[in-house]
N, C-alpha and C positions, 0 to 999 in steps of 0.2 A: 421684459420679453419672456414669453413662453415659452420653454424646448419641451417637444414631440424625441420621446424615444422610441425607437423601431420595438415593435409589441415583441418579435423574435425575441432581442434581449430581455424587454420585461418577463417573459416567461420564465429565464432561467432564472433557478435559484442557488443565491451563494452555496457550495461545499459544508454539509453539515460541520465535517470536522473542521474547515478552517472559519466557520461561522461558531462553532464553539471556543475555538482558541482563541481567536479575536475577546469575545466575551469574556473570556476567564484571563484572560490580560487586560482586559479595560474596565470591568465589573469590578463596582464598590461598591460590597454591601450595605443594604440600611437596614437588615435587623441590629436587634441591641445587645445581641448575646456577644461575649468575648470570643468566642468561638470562633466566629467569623470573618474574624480579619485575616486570619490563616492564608483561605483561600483557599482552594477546593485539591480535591486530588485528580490525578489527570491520567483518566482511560480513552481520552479521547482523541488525543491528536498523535498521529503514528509519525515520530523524528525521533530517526537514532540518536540518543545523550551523548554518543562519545565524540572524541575530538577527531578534526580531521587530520588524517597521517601529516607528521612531522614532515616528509618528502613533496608531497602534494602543496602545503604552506610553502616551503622555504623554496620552491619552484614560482612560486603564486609571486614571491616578495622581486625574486629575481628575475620576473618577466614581466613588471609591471608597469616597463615603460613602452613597453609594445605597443602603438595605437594606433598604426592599420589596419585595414579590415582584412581579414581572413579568408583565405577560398568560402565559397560558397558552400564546396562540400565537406570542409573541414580542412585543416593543416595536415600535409603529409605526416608528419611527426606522430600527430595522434591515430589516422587512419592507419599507419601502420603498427602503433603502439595496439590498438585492440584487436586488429588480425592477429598478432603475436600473445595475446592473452588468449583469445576464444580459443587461440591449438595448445598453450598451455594448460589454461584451467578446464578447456571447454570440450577439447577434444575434437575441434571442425577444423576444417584446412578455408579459412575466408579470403578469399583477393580484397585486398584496401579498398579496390573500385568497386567492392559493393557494401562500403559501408559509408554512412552520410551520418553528418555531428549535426544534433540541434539545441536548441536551448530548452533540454529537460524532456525527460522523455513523456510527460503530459501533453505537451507542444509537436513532437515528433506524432503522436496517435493522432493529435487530431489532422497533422498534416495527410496521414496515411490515409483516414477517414473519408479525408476531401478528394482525394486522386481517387481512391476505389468505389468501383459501382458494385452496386448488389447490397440484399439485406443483410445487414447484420444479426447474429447469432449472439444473444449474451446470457450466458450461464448465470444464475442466480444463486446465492447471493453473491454482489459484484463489489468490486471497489467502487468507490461514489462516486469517481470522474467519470466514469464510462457514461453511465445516460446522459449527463446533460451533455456532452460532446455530439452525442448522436442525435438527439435533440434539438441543437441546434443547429446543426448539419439540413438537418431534415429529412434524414436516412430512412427508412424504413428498417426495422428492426422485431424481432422475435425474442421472447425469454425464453431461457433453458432451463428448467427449474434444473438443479442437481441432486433432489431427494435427500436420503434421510443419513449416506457417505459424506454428502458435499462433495461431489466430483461428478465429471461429466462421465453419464452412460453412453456407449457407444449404439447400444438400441434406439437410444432416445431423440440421439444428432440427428441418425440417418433417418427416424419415422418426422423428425421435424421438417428435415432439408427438403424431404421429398413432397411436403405441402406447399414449399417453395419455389413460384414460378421462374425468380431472375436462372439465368445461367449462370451466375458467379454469387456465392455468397461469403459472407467473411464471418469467420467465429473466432472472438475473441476471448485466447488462452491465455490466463493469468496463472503462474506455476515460476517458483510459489504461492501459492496464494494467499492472498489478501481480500477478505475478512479473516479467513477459517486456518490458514498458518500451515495448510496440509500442503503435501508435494507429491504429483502426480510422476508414478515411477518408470521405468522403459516399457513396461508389456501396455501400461495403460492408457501412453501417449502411441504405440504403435496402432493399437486399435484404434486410437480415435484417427488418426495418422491414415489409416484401412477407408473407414467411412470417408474422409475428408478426400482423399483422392476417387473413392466412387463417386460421390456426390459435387465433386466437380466447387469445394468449398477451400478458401484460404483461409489462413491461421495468420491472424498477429499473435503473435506468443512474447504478451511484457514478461521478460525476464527481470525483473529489476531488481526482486528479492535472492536471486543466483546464490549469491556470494553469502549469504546467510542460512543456506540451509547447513542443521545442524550436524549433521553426519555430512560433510559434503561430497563425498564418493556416492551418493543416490543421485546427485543434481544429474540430472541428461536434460538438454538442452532441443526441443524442437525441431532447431537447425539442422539438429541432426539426424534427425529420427525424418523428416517431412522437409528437406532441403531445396525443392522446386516449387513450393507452396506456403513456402513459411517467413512471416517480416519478422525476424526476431530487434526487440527495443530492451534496453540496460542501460547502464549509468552509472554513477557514482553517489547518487544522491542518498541511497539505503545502505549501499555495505561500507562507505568512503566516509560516511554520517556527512556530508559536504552534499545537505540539500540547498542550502543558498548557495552554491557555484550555480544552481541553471546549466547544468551538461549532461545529455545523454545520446544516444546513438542508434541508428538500425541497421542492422542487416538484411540486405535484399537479399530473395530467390535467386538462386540460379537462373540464371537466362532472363534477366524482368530490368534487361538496357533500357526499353520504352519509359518502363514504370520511376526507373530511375534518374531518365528524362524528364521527365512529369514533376519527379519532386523534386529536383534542384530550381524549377521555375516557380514551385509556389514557396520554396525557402528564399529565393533572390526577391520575390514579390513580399512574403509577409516581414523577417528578418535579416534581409542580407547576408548574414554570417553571424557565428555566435563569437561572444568577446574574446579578442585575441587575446590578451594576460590568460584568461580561464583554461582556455585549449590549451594551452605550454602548462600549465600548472595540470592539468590533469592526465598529460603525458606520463606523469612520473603513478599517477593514481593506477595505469596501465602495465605499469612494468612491475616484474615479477623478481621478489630480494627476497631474503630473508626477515628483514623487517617490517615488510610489507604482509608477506605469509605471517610471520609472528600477530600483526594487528586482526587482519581478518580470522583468527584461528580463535583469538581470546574474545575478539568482540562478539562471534555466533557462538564461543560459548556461555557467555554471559547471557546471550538472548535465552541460550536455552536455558539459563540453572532461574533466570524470572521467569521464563513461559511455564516452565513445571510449579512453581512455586506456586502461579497462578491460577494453571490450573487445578492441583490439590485443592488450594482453595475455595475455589467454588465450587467444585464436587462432594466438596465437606457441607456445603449449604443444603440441607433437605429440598429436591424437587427442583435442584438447578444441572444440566446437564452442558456438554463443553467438547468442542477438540480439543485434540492432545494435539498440540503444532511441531512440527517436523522443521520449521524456519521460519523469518519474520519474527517481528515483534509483537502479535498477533494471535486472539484465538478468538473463535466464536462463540457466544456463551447463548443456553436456549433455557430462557425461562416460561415456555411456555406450560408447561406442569401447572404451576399456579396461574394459569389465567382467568379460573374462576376466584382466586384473591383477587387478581388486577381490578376484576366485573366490580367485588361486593365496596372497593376502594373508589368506583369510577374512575378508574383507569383504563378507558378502552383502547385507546393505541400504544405505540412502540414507543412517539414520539412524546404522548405524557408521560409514560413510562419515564422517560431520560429527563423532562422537565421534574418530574415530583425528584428522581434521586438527586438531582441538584442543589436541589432546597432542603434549608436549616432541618436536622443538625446533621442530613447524611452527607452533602457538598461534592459528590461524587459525579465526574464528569462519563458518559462511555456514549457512543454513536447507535442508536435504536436501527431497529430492523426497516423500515421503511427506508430509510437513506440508505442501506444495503442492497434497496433493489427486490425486497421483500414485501409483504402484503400489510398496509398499517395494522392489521392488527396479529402479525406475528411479531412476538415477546422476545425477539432474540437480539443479541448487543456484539458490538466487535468491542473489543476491551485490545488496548495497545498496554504492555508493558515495559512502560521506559522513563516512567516520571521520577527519575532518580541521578546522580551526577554521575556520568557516564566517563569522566576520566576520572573521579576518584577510583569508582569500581575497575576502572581498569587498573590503575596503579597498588591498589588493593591484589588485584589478583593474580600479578604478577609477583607480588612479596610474598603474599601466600594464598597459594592455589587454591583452592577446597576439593578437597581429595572423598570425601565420604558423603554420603546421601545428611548427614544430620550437618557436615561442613556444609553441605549448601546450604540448608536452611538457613543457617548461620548468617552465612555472605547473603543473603537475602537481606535480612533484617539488619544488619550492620549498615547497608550498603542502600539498602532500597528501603527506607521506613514509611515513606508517601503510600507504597505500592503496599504493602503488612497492613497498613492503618486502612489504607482506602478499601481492602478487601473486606476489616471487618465494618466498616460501615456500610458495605453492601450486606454482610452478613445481619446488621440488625433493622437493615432498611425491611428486611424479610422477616424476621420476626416482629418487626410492628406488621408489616402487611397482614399475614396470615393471624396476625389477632385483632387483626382490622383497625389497628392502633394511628392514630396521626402525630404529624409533628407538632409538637408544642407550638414552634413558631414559624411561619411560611415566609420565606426568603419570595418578592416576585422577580418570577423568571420574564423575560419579557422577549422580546424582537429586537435585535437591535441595526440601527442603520450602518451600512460602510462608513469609514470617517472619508470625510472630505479629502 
């Protein structure tokens, strides 16, 4: 028998990053070099290394005979456990009754996606899930390029909005962000805050990176700033490193009862409730100890002493340029300087770009500019730095801290040697480029299928 798949789903395509991770977990090299059994170094797939809080587990082990199904909109316990963080960490006063638990705040967007009418707004360069969600959807949607800051201009919102016929549009805020690592501070989200309420636009604003920005006394929170307009979504999946739990959450508007009618019917229609074990375990992920602050204190700074490390890095590479990341494990790197190397090598897109550095002997994984939501043939890479054991490093740096700019260096290379190595093999992937040089021997990269 023959199956007809609905052409909708043919269209979408797997997630670069988790299409590369897959790969680089199932890929067996057949060149002959020794080299290659390694395995590649990994700029690709953005998961926090560390483990998940002690509290969080030993709640997990002791709720895990729980096998009822859950409110629909989540367990009292947890809805009230993150009203009690947001006025902690976050600084908003939220009622429980306007916060709903979903399975991952991936799931949560696209639930939001489906309830709201009007075109979407997506600032470029994006995290990779956003278009195909809205793509699939069938939404109607606009790019916002954000120039040469990577941030959204508030000139640029309101001359777009106003091309737009619907009455209601939706712009989707990532802050922190993901690719570019940057965090959009109080004056910049009030302005955009200024347009959004002229133009009669809503804001999802994924907060998911919150908990990791590096200084976190800068983090403001949309909610706050745009509190009648704004679905704030978070989780535990980035600052908790508990991305296999599947748990995240939003915050409705003020006053959006309707809207939050709307979405407890398409959560009871597509997932009923998210796992009851997981919701009692992430109660504890919610509440606010000392060793809980302890974890989140050492893990953002560990993001930061490898985002700097990373970024020096590539800033040392002639004609490679870089945000400096403020959170996340994240920074954007723009090699377009040399795109006339890229030409003389036939490399004309982003996406050979990231096939040639894979191949022998640079093996170097990072997510090209087109899966960003950028123009195939801009030369620019989200580079995630975390391919390193993320509770040794933390146990490491709780024995001993590093206290000095050359102590980081240090705990770098101590700590993170995948990430030191894999920079310099970006480093001489570029000087063979610019002397037009190839690789001895070509590893093929290829397509590969989902497993059964």
């Amino acid at each position: 028998m023959k199956f007809v798949i609905d052409q909708q789903v043919q269209d979408i395509e797997m997630p670069e990053n988790l299409k590369l991770n897959t790969f680089l977990q199932e890929f067996h090299s057949d060149c002959p070099s020794p080299e290659c059994s390694f395995g590649f170094y990994g700029f690709a797939f953005g998961q926090s290394p560390f483990h998940v809080p002690n509290p969080i587990q030993n709640a997990l082990i002791k709720n895990v005979g729980k096998g009822a199904y859950a409110p629909i909109q989540g367990i009292n316990e947890l809805c009230n456990a993150i009203s009690e963080y947001s006025e902690y960490y976050f600084h908003v006063d939220v009622d429980p009754k306007r916060i709903y638990v979903g399975p991952g705040t991936k799931e949560i967007l696209f639930n939001l996606l489906e309830i709201l009418h009007g075109t979407v707004i997506l600032p470029t360069p994006a995290w990779l899930g956003y278009l195909p969600q809205i793509r699939f959807l069938k939404k109607n949607y606009h790019m916002l390029p954000t120039g040469a800051n990577k941030k959204i201009k508030p000139h640029d919102l309101r001359k777009l909005s106003l091309r737009l016929q619907d009455r209601q549009k939706i712009l989707i805020l990532n802050n922190p962000n993901n690719p570019t690592g940057l965090l959009y501070d109080k004056l910049e989200l009030e302005e955009i805050a200024e347009v959004c309420r002229e133009q009669n636009i809503i804001v999802i604003s994924d907060e998911i990176y919150a908990q990791t920005t590096y200084d976190f006394s800068k983090f403001v929170t949309m909610g706050k700033i745009y509190p009648e307009g704004t679905f704030v979504t978070n989780g535990l999946s980035k600052s908790h490193s508990a991305g296999g739990y599947r748990i995240g959450y939003v915050i409705f508007p003020e006053n959006a009862k309707d809207v939050r009618i709307q979405f407890k019917k398409i959560q009871a229609t597509e997932y009923t409730s998210v796992s009851t074990p997981i919701q009692h375990a992430a109660v504890e992920g919610f509440q606010f100890s000392k060793e809980m602050d302890e974890y989140l204190s050492i893990t953002r700074k560990i993001h930061e002493i490898m985002g700097e490390y990373t970024y020096h890095g590539l800033k040392s590479i002639p004609g490679i340029k870089s945000t400096k990341p403020q959170a996340t494990f994240y920074l954007l790197a723009d090699f377009n300087h040399l795109k006339e190397e890229f030409q003389r090598s036939n490399i004309q897109t982003s996406q050979k770009f990231s096939e040639s550095l894979i191949q022998h002997p640079y093996h170097t994984a990072i997510v090209g500019g087109d899966t960003l939501v950028l123009e195939r043939t801009d030369f620019s890479a989200r580079m995630a730095f975390v391919d390193y054991n993320g509770k040794q490093a933390f146990e490491n740096y709780l024995s001993n801290t590093p206290k000095t700019n050359s102590d980081r260096i240090e705990f770098v290379r101590d700590n993170a040697p995948r990430i030191v190595s894999g920079l310099d093999m970006i480093e001489l992937y570029f000087e063979h480029l610019t002397s037009n040089a190839k690789s001895r021997i070509e590893c093929k990269y290829e397509e590969f299928s989902v497993p059964n």
